[in-house]
BADOPA-648354 format. One record per atom (N, C-alpha, C, O): residue number from 0; residue in three letters; atom name; x, y negated, z. Coordinates in steps of 0.02 Angstrom, whole numbers, padded with zeros to 5 digits, always signed. Example, Ala and Ser with C-alpha at 12.3 -4.5 7.8 and 13.67 -1.06 7.14 Angstrom:
<atoms>
ATOM	pos	code	site	px	py	pz
ATOM	0	ALA	N	+00660	+00284	+00390
ATOM	0	ALA	CA	+00615	+00225	+00390
ATOM	0	ALA	C	+00660	+00165	+00390
ATOM	0	ALA	O	+00712	+00166	+00423
ATOM	1	SER	N	+00642	+00112	+00354
ATOM	1	SER	CA	+00684	+00053	+00357
ATOM	1	SER	C	+00645	-00002	+00394
ATOM	1	SER	O	+00670	-00057	+00402
</atoms>
This chain:
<atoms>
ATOM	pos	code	site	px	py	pz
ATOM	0	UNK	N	-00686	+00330	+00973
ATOM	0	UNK	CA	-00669	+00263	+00951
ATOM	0	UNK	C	-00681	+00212	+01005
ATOM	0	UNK	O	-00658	+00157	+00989
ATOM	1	UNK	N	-00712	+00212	+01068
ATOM	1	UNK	CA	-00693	+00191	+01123
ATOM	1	UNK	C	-00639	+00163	+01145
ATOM	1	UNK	O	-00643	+00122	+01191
ATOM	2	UNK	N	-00567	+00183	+01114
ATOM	2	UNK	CA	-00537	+00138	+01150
ATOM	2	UNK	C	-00479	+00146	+01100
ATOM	2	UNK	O	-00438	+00191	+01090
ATOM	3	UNK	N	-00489	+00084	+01073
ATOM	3	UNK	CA	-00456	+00028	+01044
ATOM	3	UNK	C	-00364	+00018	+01043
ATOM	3	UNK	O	-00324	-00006	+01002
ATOM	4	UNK	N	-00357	+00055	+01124
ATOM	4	UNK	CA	-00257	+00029	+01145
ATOM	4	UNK	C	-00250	+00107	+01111
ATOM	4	UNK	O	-00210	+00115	+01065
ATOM	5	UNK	N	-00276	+00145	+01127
ATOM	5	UNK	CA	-00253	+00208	+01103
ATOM	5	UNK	C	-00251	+00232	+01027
ATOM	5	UNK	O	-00209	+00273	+01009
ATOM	6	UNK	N	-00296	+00206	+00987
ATOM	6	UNK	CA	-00284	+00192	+00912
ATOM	6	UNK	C	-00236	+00163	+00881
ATOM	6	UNK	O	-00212	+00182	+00828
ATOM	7	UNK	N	-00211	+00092	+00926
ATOM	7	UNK	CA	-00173	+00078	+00905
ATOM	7	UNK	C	-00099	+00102	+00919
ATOM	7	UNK	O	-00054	+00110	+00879
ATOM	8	UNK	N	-00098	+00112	+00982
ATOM	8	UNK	CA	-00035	+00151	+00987
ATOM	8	UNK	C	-00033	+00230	+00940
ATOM	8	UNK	O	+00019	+00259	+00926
ATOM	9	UNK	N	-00088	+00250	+00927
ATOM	9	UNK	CA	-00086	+00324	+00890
ATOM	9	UNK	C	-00050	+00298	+00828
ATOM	9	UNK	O	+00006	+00318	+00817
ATOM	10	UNK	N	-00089	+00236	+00771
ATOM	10	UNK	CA	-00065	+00212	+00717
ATOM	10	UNK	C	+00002	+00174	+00730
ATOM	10	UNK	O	+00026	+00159	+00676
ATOM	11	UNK	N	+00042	+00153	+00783
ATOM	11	UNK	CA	+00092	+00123	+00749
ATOM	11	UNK	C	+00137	+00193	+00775
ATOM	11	UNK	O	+00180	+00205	+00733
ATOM	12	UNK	N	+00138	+00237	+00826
ATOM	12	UNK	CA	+00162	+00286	+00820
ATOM	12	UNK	C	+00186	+00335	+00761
ATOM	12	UNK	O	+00237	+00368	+00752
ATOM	13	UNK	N	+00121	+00323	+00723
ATOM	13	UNK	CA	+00128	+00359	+00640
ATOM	13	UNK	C	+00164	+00337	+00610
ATOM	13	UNK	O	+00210	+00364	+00580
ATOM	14	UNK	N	+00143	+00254	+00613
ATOM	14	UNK	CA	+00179	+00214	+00570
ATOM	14	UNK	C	+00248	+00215	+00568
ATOM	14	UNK	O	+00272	+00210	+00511
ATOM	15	UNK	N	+00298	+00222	+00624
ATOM	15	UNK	CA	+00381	+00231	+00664
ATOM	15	UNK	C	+00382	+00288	+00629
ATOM	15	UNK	O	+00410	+00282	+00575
ATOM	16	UNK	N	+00357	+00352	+00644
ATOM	16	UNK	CA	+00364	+00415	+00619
ATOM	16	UNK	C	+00367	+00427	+00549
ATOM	16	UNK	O	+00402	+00473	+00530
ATOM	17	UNK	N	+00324	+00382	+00496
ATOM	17	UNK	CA	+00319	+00392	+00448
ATOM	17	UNK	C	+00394	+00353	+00408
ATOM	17	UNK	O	+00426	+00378	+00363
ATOM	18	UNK	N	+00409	+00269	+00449
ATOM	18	UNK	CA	+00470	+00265	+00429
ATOM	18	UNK	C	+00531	+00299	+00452
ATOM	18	UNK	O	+00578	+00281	+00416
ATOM	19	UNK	N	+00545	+00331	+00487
ATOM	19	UNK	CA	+00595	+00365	+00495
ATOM	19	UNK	C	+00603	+00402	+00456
ATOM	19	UNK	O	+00658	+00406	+00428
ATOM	20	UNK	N	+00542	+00448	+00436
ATOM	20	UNK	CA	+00555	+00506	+00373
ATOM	20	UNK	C	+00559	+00460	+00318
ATOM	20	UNK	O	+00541	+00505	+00280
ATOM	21	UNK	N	+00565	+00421	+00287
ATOM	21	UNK	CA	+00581	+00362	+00226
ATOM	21	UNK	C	+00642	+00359	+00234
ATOM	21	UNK	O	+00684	+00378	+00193
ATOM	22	UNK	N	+00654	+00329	+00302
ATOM	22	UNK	CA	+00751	+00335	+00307
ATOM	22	UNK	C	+00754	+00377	+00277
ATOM	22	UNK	O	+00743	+00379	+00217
ATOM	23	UNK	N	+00778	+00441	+00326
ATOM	23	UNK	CA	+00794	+00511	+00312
ATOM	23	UNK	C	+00774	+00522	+00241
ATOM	23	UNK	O	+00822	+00508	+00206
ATOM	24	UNK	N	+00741	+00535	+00218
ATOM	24	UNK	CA	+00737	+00541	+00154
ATOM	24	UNK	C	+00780	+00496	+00081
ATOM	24	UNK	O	+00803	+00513	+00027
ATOM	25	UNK	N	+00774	+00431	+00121
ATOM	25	UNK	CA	+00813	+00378	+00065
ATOM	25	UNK	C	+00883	+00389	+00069
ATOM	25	UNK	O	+00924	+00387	+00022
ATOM	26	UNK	N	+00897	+00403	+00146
ATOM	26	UNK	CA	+00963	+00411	+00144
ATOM	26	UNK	C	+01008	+00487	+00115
ATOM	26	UNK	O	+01057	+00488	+00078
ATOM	27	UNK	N	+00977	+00534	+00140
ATOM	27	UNK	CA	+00986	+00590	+00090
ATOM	27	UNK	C	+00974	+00598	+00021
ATOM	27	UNK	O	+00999	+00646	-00008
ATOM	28	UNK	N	+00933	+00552	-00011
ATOM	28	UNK	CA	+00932	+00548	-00086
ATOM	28	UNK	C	+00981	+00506	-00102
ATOM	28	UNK	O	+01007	+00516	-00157
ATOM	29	UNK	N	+00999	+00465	-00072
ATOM	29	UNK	CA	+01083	+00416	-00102
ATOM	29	UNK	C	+01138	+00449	-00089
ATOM	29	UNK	O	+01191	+00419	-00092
ATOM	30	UNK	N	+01134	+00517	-00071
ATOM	30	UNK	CA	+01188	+00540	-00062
ATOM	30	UNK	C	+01192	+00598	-00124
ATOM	30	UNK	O	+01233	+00644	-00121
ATOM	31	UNK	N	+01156	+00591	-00167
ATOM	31	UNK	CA	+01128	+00653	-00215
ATOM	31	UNK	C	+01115	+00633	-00285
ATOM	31	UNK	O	+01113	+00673	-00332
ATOM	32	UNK	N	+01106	+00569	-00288
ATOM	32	UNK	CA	+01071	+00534	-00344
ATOM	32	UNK	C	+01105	+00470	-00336
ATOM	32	UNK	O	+01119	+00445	-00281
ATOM	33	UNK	N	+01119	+00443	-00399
ATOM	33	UNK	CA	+01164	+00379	-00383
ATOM	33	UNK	C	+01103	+00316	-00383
ATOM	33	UNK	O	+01052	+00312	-00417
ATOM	34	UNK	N	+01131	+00266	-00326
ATOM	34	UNK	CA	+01084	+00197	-00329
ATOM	34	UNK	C	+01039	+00170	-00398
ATOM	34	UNK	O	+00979	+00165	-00410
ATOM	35	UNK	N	+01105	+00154	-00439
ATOM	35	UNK	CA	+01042	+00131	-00498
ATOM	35	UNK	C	+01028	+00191	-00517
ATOM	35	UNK	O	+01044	+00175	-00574
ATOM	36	UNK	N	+01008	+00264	-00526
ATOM	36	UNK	CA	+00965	+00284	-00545
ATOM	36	UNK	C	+00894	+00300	-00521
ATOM	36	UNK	O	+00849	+00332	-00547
ATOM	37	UNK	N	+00900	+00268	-00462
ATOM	37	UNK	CA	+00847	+00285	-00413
ATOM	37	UNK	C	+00803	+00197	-00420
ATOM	37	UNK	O	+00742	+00194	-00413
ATOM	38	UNK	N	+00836	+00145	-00430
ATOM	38	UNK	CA	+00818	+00087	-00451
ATOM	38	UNK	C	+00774	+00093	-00503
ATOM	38	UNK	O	+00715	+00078	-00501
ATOM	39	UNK	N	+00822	+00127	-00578
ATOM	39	UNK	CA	+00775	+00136	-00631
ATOM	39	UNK	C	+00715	+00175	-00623
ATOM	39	UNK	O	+00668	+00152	-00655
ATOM	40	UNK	N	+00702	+00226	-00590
ATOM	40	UNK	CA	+00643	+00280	-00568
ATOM	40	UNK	C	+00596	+00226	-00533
ATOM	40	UNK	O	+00535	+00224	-00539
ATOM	41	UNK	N	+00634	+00185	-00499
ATOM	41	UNK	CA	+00574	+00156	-00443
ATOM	41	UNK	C	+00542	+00111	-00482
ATOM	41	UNK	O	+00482	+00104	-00471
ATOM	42	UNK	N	+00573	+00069	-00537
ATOM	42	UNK	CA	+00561	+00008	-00606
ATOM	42	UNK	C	+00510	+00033	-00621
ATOM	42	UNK	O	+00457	+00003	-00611
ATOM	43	UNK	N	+00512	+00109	-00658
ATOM	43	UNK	CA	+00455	+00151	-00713
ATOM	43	UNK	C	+00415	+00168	-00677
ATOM	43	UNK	O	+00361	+00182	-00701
ATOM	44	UNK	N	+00422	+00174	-00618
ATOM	44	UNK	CA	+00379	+00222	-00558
ATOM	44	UNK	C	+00308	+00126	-00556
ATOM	44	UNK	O	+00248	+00122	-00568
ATOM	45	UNK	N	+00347	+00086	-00540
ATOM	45	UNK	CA	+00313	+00019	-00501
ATOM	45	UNK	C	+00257	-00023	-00577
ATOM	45	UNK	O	+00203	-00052	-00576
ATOM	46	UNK	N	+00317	-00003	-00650
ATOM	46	UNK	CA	+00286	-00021	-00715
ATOM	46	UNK	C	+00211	+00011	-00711
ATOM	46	UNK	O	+00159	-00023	-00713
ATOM	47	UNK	N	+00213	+00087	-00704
ATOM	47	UNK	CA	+00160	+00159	-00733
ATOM	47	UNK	C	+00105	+00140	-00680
ATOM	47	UNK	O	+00048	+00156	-00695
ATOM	48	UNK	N	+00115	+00109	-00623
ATOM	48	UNK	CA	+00076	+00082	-00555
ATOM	48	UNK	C	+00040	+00043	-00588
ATOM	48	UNK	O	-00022	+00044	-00584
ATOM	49	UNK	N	+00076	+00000	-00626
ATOM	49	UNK	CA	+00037	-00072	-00627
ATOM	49	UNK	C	-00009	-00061	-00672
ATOM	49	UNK	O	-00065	-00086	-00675
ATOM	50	UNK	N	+00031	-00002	-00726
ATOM	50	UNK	CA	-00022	+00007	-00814
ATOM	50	UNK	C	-00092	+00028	-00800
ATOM	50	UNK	O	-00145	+00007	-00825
ATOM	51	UNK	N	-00077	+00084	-00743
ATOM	51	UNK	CA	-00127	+00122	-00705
ATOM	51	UNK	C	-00195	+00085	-00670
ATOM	51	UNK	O	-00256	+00093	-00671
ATOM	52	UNK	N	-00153	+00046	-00644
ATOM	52	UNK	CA	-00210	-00013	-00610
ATOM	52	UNK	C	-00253	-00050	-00671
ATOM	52	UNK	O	-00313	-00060	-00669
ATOM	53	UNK	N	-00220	-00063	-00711
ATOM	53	UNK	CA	-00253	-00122	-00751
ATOM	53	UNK	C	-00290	-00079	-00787
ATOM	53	UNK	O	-00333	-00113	-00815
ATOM	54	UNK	N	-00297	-00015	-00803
ATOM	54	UNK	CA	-00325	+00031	-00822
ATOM	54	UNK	C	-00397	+00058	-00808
ATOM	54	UNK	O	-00449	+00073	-00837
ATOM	55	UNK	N	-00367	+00053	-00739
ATOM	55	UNK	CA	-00434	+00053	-00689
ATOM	55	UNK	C	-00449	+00135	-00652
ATOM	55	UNK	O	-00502	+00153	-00625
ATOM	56	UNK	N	-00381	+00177	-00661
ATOM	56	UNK	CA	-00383	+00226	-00640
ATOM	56	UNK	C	-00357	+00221	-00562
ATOM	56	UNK	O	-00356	+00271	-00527
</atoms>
């Protein structure tokens, strides 16, 4: 943990890498699954998040 430039270049490295596979992935799922149904999933997906939280799990 010495040095600081190299952490950060390690984390935004991940960070690029990790969105690219989001592309790739988003974009191959719109080719498979239609837009609004992936809207509605993300709605129930972001609702069950929130129930969850307030829950305290």
């Amino acid at each position: 943990y010495n040095s600081p430039h190299l952490i950060f270049a390690g984390a935004l490295l991940a960070l690029g890498l990790i969105s690219l596979i989001g592309i790739f992935i988003g974009k191959k799922l719109c080719e498979v699954v239609p837009l609004s149904k992936i809207k509605l999933c993300a709605g129930a997906l972001f609702i069950l998040f929130g129930i969850m939280f307030l829950a305290g799990y």
